[in-house]
C-alpha positions in Angstrom: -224.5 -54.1 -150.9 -224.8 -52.2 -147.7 -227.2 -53.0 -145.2 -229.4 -49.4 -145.6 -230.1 -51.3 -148.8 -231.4 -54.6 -147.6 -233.2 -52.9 -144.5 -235.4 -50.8 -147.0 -236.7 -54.0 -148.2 -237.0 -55.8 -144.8 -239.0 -52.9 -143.6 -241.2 -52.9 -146.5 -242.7 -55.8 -145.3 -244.7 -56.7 -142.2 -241.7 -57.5 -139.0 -243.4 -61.2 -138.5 -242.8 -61.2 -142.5 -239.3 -59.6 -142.3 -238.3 -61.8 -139.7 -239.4 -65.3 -141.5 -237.6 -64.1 -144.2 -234.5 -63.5 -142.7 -234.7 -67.0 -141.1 -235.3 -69.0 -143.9 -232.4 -67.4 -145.7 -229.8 -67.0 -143.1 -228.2 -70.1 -143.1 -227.2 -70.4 -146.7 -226.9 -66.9 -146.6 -223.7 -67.4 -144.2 -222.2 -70.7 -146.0 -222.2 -68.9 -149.2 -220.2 -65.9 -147.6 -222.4 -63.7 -148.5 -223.1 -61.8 -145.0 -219.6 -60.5 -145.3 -220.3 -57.5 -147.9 -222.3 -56.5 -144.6 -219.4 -57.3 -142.0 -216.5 -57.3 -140.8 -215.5 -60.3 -138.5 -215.1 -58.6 -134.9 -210.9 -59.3 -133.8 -210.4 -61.8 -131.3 -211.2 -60.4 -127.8 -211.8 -63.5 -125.9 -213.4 -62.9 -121.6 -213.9 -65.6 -119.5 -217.7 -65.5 -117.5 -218.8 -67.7 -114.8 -216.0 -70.1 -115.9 -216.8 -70.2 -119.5 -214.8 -68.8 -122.2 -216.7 -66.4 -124.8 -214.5 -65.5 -127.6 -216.1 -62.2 -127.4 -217.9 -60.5 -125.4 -221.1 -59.7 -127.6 -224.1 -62.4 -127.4 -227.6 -62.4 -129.7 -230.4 -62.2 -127.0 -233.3 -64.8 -126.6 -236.4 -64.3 -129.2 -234.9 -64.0 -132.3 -234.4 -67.9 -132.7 -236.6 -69.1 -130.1 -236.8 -72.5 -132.2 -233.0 -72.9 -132.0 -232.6 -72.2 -135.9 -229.6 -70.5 -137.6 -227.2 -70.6 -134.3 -224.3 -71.4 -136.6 -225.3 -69.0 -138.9 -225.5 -66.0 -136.6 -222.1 -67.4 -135.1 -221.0 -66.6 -138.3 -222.0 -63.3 -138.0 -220.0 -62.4 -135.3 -221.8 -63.3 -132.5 -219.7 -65.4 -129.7 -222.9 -66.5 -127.8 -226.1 -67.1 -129.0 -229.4 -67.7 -126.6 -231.7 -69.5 -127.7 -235.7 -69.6 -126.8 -237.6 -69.0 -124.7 -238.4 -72.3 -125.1 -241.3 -73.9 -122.4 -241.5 -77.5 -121.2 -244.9 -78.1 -123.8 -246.0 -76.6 -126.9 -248.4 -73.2 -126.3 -250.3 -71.4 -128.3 -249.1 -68.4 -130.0 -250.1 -64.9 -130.1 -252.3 -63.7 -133.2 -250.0 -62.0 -135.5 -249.8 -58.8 -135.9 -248.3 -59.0 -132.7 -244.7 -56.8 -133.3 -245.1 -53.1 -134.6 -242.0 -50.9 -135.3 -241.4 -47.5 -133.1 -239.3 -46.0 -136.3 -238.5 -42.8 -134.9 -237.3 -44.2 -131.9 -235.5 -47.3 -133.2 -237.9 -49.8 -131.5 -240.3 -52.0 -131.2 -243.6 -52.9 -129.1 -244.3 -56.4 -129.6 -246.9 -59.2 -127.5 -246.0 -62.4 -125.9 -245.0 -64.8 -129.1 -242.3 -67.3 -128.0 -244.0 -69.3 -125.4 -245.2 -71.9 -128.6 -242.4 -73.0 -128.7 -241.6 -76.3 -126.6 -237.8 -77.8 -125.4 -238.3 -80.6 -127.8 -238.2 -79.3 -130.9 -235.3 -76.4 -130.3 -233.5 -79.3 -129.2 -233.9 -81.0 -132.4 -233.1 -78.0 -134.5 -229.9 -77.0 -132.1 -227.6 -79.4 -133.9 -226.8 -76.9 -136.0 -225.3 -75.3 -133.8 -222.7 -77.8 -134.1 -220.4 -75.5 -136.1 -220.6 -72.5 -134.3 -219.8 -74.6 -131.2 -216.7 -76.1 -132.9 -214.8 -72.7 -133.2 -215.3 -72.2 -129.2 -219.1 -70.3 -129.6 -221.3 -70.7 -126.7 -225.2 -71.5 -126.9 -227.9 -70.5 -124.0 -230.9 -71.6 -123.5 -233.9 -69.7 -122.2 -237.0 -71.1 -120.4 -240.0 -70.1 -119.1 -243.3 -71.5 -117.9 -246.5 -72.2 -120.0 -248.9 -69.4 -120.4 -251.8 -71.2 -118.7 -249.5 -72.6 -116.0 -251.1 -71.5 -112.4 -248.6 -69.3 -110.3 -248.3 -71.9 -107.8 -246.8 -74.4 -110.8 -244.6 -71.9 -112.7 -241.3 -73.3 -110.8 -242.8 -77.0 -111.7 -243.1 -76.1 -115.4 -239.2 -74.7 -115.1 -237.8 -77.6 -113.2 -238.9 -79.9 -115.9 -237.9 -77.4 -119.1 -234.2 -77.3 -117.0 -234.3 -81.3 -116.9 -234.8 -81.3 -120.9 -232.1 -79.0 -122.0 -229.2 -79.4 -119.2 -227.4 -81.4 -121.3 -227.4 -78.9 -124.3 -226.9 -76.0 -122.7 -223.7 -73.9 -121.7 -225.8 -71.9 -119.6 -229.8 -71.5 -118.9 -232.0 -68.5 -118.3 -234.8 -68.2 -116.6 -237.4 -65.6 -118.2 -238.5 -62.5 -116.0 -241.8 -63.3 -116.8 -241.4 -66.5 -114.9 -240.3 -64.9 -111.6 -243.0 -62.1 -111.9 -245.6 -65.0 -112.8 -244.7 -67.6 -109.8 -246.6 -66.8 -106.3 -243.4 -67.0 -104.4 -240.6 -65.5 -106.3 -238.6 -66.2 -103.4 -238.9 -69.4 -103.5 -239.0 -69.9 -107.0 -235.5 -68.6 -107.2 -234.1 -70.7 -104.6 -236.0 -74.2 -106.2 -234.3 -73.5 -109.4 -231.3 -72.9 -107.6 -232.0 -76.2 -106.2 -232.6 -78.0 -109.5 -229.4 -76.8 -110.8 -227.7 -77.9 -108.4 -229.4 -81.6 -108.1 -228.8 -81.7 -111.8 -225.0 -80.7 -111.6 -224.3 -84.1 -109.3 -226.3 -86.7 -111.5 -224.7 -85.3 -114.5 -221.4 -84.4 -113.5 -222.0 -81.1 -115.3 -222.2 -77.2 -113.5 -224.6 -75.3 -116.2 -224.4 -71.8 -115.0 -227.9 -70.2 -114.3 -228.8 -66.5 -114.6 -232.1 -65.1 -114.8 -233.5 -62.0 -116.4 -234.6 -58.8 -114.7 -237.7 -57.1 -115.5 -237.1 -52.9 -116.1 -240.6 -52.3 -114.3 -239.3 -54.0 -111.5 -238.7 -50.9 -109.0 -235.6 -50.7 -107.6 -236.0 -51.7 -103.4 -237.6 -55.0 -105.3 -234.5 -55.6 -107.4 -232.3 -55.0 -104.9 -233.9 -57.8 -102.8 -233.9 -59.9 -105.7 -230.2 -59.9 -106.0 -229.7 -60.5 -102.5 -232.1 -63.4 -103.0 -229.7 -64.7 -106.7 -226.6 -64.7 -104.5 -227.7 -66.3 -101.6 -229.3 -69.2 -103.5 -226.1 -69.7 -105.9 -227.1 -68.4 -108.8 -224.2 -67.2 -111.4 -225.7 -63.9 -112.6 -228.6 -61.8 -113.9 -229.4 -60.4 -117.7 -230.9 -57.1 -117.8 -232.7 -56.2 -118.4 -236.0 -57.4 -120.6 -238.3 -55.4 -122.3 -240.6 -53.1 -120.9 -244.7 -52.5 -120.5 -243.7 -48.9 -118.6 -242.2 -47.6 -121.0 -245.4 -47.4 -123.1 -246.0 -44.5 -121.6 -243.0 -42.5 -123.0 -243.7 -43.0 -126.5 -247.6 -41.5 -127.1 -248.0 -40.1 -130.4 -245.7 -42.2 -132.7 -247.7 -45.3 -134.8 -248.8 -47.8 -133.2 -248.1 -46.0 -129.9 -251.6 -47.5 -128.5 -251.0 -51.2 -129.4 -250.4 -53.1 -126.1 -247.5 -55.1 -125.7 -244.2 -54.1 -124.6 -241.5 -51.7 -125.8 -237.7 -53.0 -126.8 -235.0 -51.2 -128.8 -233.7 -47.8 -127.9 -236.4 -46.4 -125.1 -235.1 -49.6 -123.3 -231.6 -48.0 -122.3 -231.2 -45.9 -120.4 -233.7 -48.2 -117.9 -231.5 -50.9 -118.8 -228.3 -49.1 -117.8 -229.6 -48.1 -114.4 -230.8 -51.9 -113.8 -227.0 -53.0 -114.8 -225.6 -50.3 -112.3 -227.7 -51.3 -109.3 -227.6 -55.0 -109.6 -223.4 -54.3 -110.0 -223.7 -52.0 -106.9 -225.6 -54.3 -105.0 -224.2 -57.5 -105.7 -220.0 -56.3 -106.0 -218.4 -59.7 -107.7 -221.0 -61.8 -106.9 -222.9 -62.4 -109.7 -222.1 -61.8 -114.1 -224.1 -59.0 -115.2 -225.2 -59.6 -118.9 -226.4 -56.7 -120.4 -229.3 -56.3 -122.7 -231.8 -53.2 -124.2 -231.5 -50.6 -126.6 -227.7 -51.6 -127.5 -227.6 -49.9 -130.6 -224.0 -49.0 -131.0 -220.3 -49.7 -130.1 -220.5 -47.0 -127.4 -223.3 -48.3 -125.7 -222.2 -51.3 -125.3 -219.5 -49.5 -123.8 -221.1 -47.7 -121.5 -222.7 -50.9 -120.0 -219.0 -52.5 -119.0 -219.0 -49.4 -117.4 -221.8 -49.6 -115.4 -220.6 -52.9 -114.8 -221.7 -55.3 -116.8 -219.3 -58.2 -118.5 -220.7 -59.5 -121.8 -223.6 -57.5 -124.0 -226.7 -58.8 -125.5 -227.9 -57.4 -129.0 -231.6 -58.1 -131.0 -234.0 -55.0 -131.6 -230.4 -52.8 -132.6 -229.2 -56.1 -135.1 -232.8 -54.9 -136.7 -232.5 -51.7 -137.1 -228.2 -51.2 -137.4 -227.7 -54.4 -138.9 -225.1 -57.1 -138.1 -222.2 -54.4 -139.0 -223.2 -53.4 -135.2 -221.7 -56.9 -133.9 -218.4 -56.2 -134.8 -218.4 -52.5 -133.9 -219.7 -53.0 -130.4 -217.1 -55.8 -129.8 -214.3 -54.3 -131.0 -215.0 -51.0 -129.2 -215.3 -53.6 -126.0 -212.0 -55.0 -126.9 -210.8 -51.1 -127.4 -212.0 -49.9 -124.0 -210.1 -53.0 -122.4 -207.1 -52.3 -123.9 -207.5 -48.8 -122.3 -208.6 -50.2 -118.8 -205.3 -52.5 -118.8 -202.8 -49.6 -119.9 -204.3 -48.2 -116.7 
Protein backbone atom coordinates (compact mmCIF):
# COMPACT_ATOMS: atom_id res chain seq x y z
CA UNK A 1 0.00 0.00 0.00
CA UNK A 2 1.37 3.49 -0.71
CA UNK A 3 0.19 6.40 0.89
CA UNK A 4 -1.49 8.13 -2.57
CA UNK A 5 -3.74 5.15 -1.83
CA UNK A 6 -4.86 5.70 1.61
CA UNK A 7 -4.95 9.61 1.10
CA UNK A 8 -7.69 9.12 -1.73
CA UNK A 9 -9.80 7.77 0.91
CA UNK A 10 -8.86 10.18 3.78
CA UNK A 11 -9.76 12.97 1.47
CA UNK A 12 -12.94 11.43 0.51
CA UNK A 13 -14.26 12.22 3.70
CA UNK A 14 -14.87 15.48 5.60
CA UNK A 15 -10.89 16.60 7.44
CA UNK A 16 -12.71 16.56 11.11
CA UNK A 17 -13.87 13.05 9.73
CA UNK A 18 -10.43 12.13 8.21
CA UNK A 19 -8.69 13.17 11.18
CA UNK A 20 -10.93 11.03 13.85
CA UNK A 21 -10.29 8.36 11.83
CA UNK A 22 -6.79 8.41 11.70
CA UNK A 23 -6.81 8.87 15.55
CA UNK A 24 -8.75 6.10 16.52
CA UNK A 25 -6.75 3.80 14.29
CA UNK A 26 -3.22 4.97 14.82
CA UNK A 27 -2.20 3.26 17.72
CA UNK A 28 -2.90 -0.28 16.76
CA UNK A 29 -2.07 0.77 13.49
CA UNK A 30 1.73 1.24 14.70
CA UNK A 31 1.91 -1.96 17.25
CA UNK A 32 0.75 -4.09 14.43
CA UNK A 33 3.66 -2.73 12.09
CA UNK A 34 1.56 -1.82 9.74
CA UNK A 35 2.68 2.04 9.14
CA UNK A 36 5.94 0.60 7.79
CA UNK A 37 4.54 -0.31 4.15
CA UNK A 38 4.28 3.64 4.26
CA UNK A 39 7.87 4.33 5.92
CA UNK A 40 10.98 4.08 6.32
CA UNK A 41 12.41 4.61 9.88
CA UNK A 42 14.50 7.98 9.48
CA UNK A 43 18.66 6.91 10.44
CA UNK A 44 19.87 7.96 13.62
CA UNK A 45 20.77 11.71 13.51
CA UNK A 46 20.62 12.68 17.04
CA UNK A 47 21.00 17.15 17.99
CA UNK A 48 21.09 18.36 21.25
CA UNK A 49 18.56 21.78 21.82
CA UNK A 50 18.34 23.78 24.83
CA UNK A 51 20.12 20.91 26.67
CA UNK A 52 17.89 18.21 25.65
CA UNK A 53 18.77 15.44 23.34
CA UNK A 54 16.34 14.86 20.20
CA UNK A 55 17.16 11.74 18.43
CA UNK A 56 16.30 13.68 15.35
CA UNK A 57 15.79 16.68 14.53
CA UNK A 58 12.08 16.51 13.06
CA UNK A 59 9.09 17.10 15.69
CA UNK A 60 4.95 16.79 14.93
CA UNK A 61 3.65 20.30 15.77
CA UNK A 62 0.83 21.11 18.34
CA UNK A 63 -2.98 20.47 17.00
CA UNK A 64 -2.90 17.27 15.67
CA UNK A 65 -3.09 15.52 19.22
CA UNK A 66 -4.17 18.25 21.24
CA UNK A 67 -5.69 15.58 23.72
CA UNK A 68 -2.27 13.90 24.18
CA UNK A 69 -3.40 10.68 22.21
CA UNK A 70 -1.18 8.46 19.95
CA UNK A 71 2.35 10.17 21.14
CA UNK A 72 3.78 6.64 21.10
CA UNK A 73 2.29 5.90 18.00
CA UNK A 74 3.47 8.91 15.96
CA UNK A 75 7.00 8.18 17.73
CA UNK A 76 6.75 5.31 15.95
CA UNK A 77 6.38 6.97 12.97
CA UNK A 78 9.41 8.63 13.00
CA UNK A 79 8.93 11.51 14.80
CA UNK A 80 11.71 12.33 17.68
CA UNK A 81 9.41 14.98 19.44
CA UNK A 82 5.95 15.21 19.61
CA UNK A 83 3.96 18.47 20.98
CA UNK A 84 1.18 18.07 22.40
CA UNK A 85 -2.09 20.50 22.81
CA UNK A 86 -2.82 23.35 22.99
CA UNK A 87 -4.13 22.35 26.03
CA UNK A 88 -5.86 25.43 28.44
CA UNK A 89 -6.03 25.40 32.27
CA UNK A 90 -10.21 24.48 31.97
CA UNK A 91 -12.30 22.81 29.55
CA UNK A 92 -13.80 25.42 26.59
CA UNK A 93 -16.05 25.09 24.22
CA UNK A 94 -15.22 24.08 20.85
CA UNK A 95 -15.79 25.49 17.51
CA UNK A 96 -18.88 24.27 15.34
CA UNK A 97 -17.48 21.83 12.95
CA UNK A 98 -17.10 22.36 9.75
CA UNK A 99 -14.42 24.34 11.04
CA UNK A 100 -11.14 22.93 8.75
CA UNK A 101 -11.49 23.13 4.74
CA UNK A 102 -8.72 21.89 2.40
CA UNK A 103 -6.77 24.48 -0.09
CA UNK A 104 -6.06 21.41 -2.57
CA UNK A 105 -4.24 23.20 -5.12
CA UNK A 106 -2.13 24.70 -2.82
CA UNK A 107 -1.55 21.93 -0.30
CA UNK A 108 -3.30 23.60 2.60
CA UNK A 109 -5.66 24.23 4.87
CA UNK A 110 -7.84 27.16 6.43
CA UNK A 111 -9.11 26.00 9.59
CA UNK A 112 -11.02 28.09 12.95
CA UNK A 113 -9.99 28.00 16.49
CA UNK A 114 -10.70 24.18 17.71
CA UNK A 115 -8.13 23.13 20.40
CA UNK A 116 -8.89 25.47 23.10
CA UNK A 117 -11.65 22.47 24.53
CA UNK A 118 -9.33 20.76 25.51
CA UNK A 119 -8.19 21.25 29.34
CA UNK A 120 -4.48 20.12 31.01
CA UNK A 121 -6.35 17.46 32.84
CA UNK A 122 -7.32 15.14 30.56
CA UNK A 123 -4.04 15.32 28.05
CA UNK A 124 -2.42 14.51 31.14
CA UNK A 125 -4.36 11.46 31.67
CA UNK A 126 -4.13 10.33 28.08
CA UNK A 127 -0.11 11.24 27.92
CA UNK A 128 0.88 7.93 29.55
CA UNK A 129 1.07 6.55 26.49
CA UNK A 130 3.58 8.25 25.66
CA UNK A 131 5.42 6.17 27.94
CA UNK A 132 6.97 4.15 25.04
CA UNK A 133 7.97 6.62 22.83
CA UNK A 134 9.73 8.25 25.80
CA UNK A 135 11.53 4.99 26.67
CA UNK A 136 13.63 4.92 23.35
CA UNK A 137 14.86 8.70 24.18
CA UNK A 138 11.55 10.61 22.32
CA UNK A 139 10.72 13.98 23.66
CA UNK A 140 7.11 15.23 24.49
CA UNK A 141 5.94 19.19 24.48
CA UNK A 142 3.35 20.57 25.78
CA UNK A 143 1.47 23.59 24.40
CA UNK A 144 -0.79 26.01 26.39
CA UNK A 145 -2.78 28.76 25.90
CA UNK A 146 -5.38 30.82 27.68
CA UNK A 147 -9.31 30.17 27.73
CA UNK A 148 -11.15 31.80 25.00
CA UNK A 149 -13.40 33.94 27.23
CA UNK A 150 -10.34 34.79 29.49
CA UNK A 151 -10.12 38.82 29.71
CA UNK A 152 -6.68 40.19 28.28
CA UNK A 153 -5.73 41.39 31.56
CA UNK A 154 -5.97 37.40 32.88
CA UNK A 155 -4.46 35.65 29.87
CA UNK A 156 -0.95 35.34 31.77
CA UNK A 157 -3.12 34.11 34.94
CA UNK A 158 -4.81 31.42 32.90
CA UNK A 159 -0.96 30.35 31.62
CA UNK A 160 0.62 30.49 35.02
CA UNK A 161 -1.73 27.96 36.27
CA UNK A 162 -1.83 25.58 32.83
CA UNK A 163 2.33 25.74 33.32
CA UNK A 164 1.75 24.69 37.13
CA UNK A 165 -0.41 21.53 35.78
CA UNK A 166 1.94 20.10 33.28
CA UNK A 167 5.63 21.06 34.54
CA UNK A 168 6.06 17.92 35.71
CA UNK A 169 5.21 16.13 32.34
CA UNK A 170 6.67 18.18 30.08
CA UNK A 171 10.23 18.24 28.47
CA UNK A 172 9.47 21.52 27.27
CA UNK A 173 6.32 24.01 27.17
CA UNK A 174 5.00 26.38 24.55
CA UNK A 175 3.16 29.14 24.95
CA UNK A 176 0.54 29.73 21.99
CA UNK A 177 0.96 33.06 19.80
CA UNK A 178 -2.48 33.59 20.35
CA UNK A 179 -1.74 34.03 24.03
CA UNK A 180 0.80 36.87 23.58
CA UNK A 181 -1.36 38.63 20.89
CA UNK A 182 -4.48 38.16 23.31
CA UNK A 183 -2.72 39.45 26.76
CA UNK A 184 -2.89 43.48 27.29
CA UNK A 185 0.75 43.57 27.98
CA UNK A 186 2.66 41.25 25.98
CA UNK A 187 5.56 42.61 27.53
CA UNK A 188 4.83 41.68 30.49
CA UNK A 189 3.24 38.55 29.77
CA UNK A 190 6.48 37.29 28.50
CA UNK A 191 8.55 38.19 31.31
CA UNK A 192 5.66 36.60 34.06
CA UNK A 193 5.95 33.34 32.31
CA UNK A 194 9.49 33.74 32.37
CA UNK A 195 8.97 34.19 35.93
CA UNK A 196 6.77 31.19 36.55
CA UNK A 197 9.34 29.01 34.91
CA UNK A 198 11.68 30.00 36.71
CA UNK A 199 9.78 29.80 40.28
CA UNK A 200 8.74 26.37 39.18
CA UNK A 201 12.36 25.20 38.29
CA UNK A 202 13.48 25.85 42.19
CA UNK A 203 10.42 24.03 43.94
CA UNK A 204 10.83 21.19 41.64
CA UNK A 205 14.34 20.93 41.01
CA UNK A 206 13.51 20.63 37.38
CA UNK A 207 14.53 23.46 34.27
CA UNK A 208 11.53 22.87 31.57
CA UNK A 209 12.74 24.84 28.68
CA UNK A 210 10.06 27.47 27.48
CA UNK A 211 9.62 28.71 23.95
CA UNK A 212 6.86 30.47 22.55
CA UNK A 213 5.35 30.69 19.15
CA UNK A 214 5.46 33.55 16.71
CA UNK A 215 2.53 34.79 14.86
CA UNK A 216 3.42 35.27 10.72
CA UNK A 217 1.16 38.57 10.81
CA UNK A 218 3.21 39.83 13.34
CA UNK A 219 5.27 42.61 11.26
CA UNK A 220 8.66 42.46 11.48
CA UNK A 221 9.95 45.92 13.84
CA UNK A 222 7.26 44.01 16.33
CA UNK A 223 8.99 40.68 16.16
CA UNK A 224 12.12 41.97 16.38
CA UNK A 225 11.27 43.63 19.79
CA UNK A 226 9.73 40.50 20.73
CA UNK A 227 12.90 38.66 20.59
CA UNK A 228 14.72 41.15 22.34
CA UNK A 229 11.99 40.96 24.99
CA UNK A 230 12.44 36.38 24.93
CA UNK A 231 16.12 36.84 25.59
CA UNK A 232 16.10 39.27 28.07
CA UNK A 233 13.48 37.48 30.17
CA UNK A 234 15.31 33.94 29.84
CA UNK A 235 13.32 32.27 27.64
CA UNK A 236 15.05 29.14 25.60
CA UNK A 237 13.68 29.85 22.15
CA UNK A 238 10.80 30.67 19.71
CA UNK A 239 8.70 28.26 17.17
CA UNK A 240 7.74 29.81 14.01
CA UNK A 241 5.96 30.47 12.98
CA UNK A 242 1.89 29.67 13.43
CA UNK A 243 -0.61 29.82 10.99
CA UNK A 244 -1.78 32.75 9.32
CA UNK A 245 -5.16 35.07 9.01
CA UNK A 246 -2.98 37.38 6.21
CA UNK A 247 -2.45 35.00 4.11
CA UNK A 248 -6.19 34.76 3.35
CA UNK A 249 -5.66 37.20 1.05
CA UNK A 250 -3.32 35.28 -1.31
CA UNK A 251 -5.46 32.48 -2.02
CA UNK A 252 -9.01 34.15 -3.59
CA UNK A 253 -10.58 31.97 -6.05
CA UNK A 254 -9.80 28.37 -4.80
CA UNK A 255 -12.89 26.57 -2.54
CA UNK A 256 -13.52 27.56 0.35
CA UNK A 257 -11.25 30.63 -0.25
CA UNK A 258 -14.02 32.91 1.64
CA UNK A 259 -14.37 30.70 4.80
CA UNK A 260 -12.73 32.64 7.69
CA UNK A 261 -10.26 31.12 9.70
CA UNK A 262 -6.62 30.87 9.09
CA UNK A 263 -4.42 29.47 6.36
CA UNK A 264 -1.61 26.48 7.20
CA UNK A 265 0.29 24.21 4.81
CA UNK A 266 2.25 25.47 1.89
CA UNK A 267 1.19 29.38 1.52
CA UNK A 268 2.68 29.32 5.14
CA UNK A 269 6.42 29.18 3.99
CA UNK A 270 7.89 31.28 2.66
CA UNK A 271 6.39 33.77 5.61
CA UNK A 272 7.62 31.15 7.84
CA UNK A 273 11.14 31.15 6.39
CA UNK A 274 11.53 34.97 6.64
CA UNK A 275 10.23 34.79 10.51
CA UNK A 276 13.06 31.93 11.11
CA UNK A 277 15.72 34.23 9.39
CA UNK A 278 15.00 37.41 11.41
CA UNK A 279 14.41 36.02 14.73
CA UNK A 280 18.14 33.97 13.94
CA UNK A 281 19.44 37.40 12.80
CA UNK A 282 18.18 39.20 15.59
CA UNK A 283 18.74 36.95 18.35
CA UNK A 284 22.52 35.28 17.12
CA UNK A 285 22.79 32.02 19.73
CA UNK A 286 20.55 33.26 21.94
CA UNK A 287 17.56 31.53 21.67
CA UNK A 288 16.53 27.64 19.55
CA UNK A 289 14.67 28.51 16.59
CA UNK A 290 12.08 25.66 15.94
CA UNK A 291 10.67 25.79 12.69
CA UNK A 292 7.26 25.30 11.59
CA UNK A 293 4.75 26.01 8.21
CA UNK A 294 4.45 24.71 4.98
CA UNK A 295 7.29 22.01 5.52
CA UNK A 296 6.30 19.80 2.84
CA UNK A 297 9.46 18.20 1.82
CA UNK A 298 13.13 17.06 2.74
CA UNK A 299 14.45 20.29 1.15
CA UNK A 300 12.48 22.58 3.00
CA UNK A 301 13.19 21.51 5.95
CA UNK A 302 16.52 22.13 4.75
CA UNK A 303 16.31 25.33 3.82
CA UNK A 304 14.96 26.26 7.36
CA UNK A 305 18.58 25.02 9.14
CA UNK A 306 19.65 27.28 6.76
CA UNK A 307 17.93 30.17 7.65
CA UNK A 308 18.77 29.11 10.93
CA UNK A 309 16.66 27.20 12.58
CA UNK A 310 17.69 23.83 14.70
CA UNK A 311 14.87 21.30 14.79
CA UNK A 312 11.63 21.30 12.22
CA UNK A 313 8.05 20.99 12.99
CA UNK A 314 5.69 18.97 10.50
CA UNK A 315 1.39 18.74 10.56
CA UNK A 316 -0.57 20.22 7.40
CA UNK A 317 2.55 18.50 5.04
CA UNK A 318 2.16 14.86 7.21
CA UNK A 319 -1.55 15.41 5.65
CA UNK A 320 -1.03 15.90 2.44
CA UNK A 321 2.75 13.98 1.88
CA UNK A 322 2.14 11.49 4.37
CA UNK A 323 4.49 10.17 7.13
CA UNK A 324 7.06 9.00 4.24
CA UNK A 325 7.85 12.97 4.63
CA UNK A 326 9.25 12.25 8.29
CA UNK A 327 11.91 10.27 7.27
CA UNK A 328 12.87 12.14 4.05
CA UNK A 329 13.10 15.55 5.80
CA UNK A 330 15.30 14.06 8.56
CA UNK A 331 17.51 12.26 6.67
CA UNK A 332 18.06 15.12 4.20
CA UNK A 333 18.79 17.20 7.76
CA UNK A 334 21.15 14.53 8.76
CA UNK A 335 22.55 14.79 4.83
CA UNK A 336 23.11 18.54 4.91
CA UNK A 337 25.05 18.06 8.34
CA UNK A 338 27.15 15.72 7.12
CA UNK A 339 27.99 18.31 4.36
CA UNK A 340 28.30 21.29 6.93
CA UNK A 341 30.90 19.18 8.97
CA UNK A 342 33.12 18.02 5.83
CA UNK A 343 33.24 21.80 5.69
Amino acid sequence: MNYSFLRRILFSMKPETAHRVVMANLDWVVHFGLHKKLVDFPIEDPVRVMGLRFPNAVGLAAGMTPDGRCVSAFGGLGFGFVEVGTVTPREGIPTAEPRRFRLLPVDGFIHRECGRSVDCDTMLANLKNADPFRLRGGLVGINIGHNALTAPEDVLKDIEAAMEKVYAAADYIALSASSLTASADPDAFIAGAAKKRDALAETTGKRVPLVIKLSPDTDNDTLKKTVNTLIASGFDGVIATTSSAKILEDIHGMAHSLESGEVSGSPLFDRALEVVRLVREEAGDKLAVIASGGILSGIDAVDMLNAGAQLVQLHTGLIYRGPALISECSDEIAQWRQRIDMN
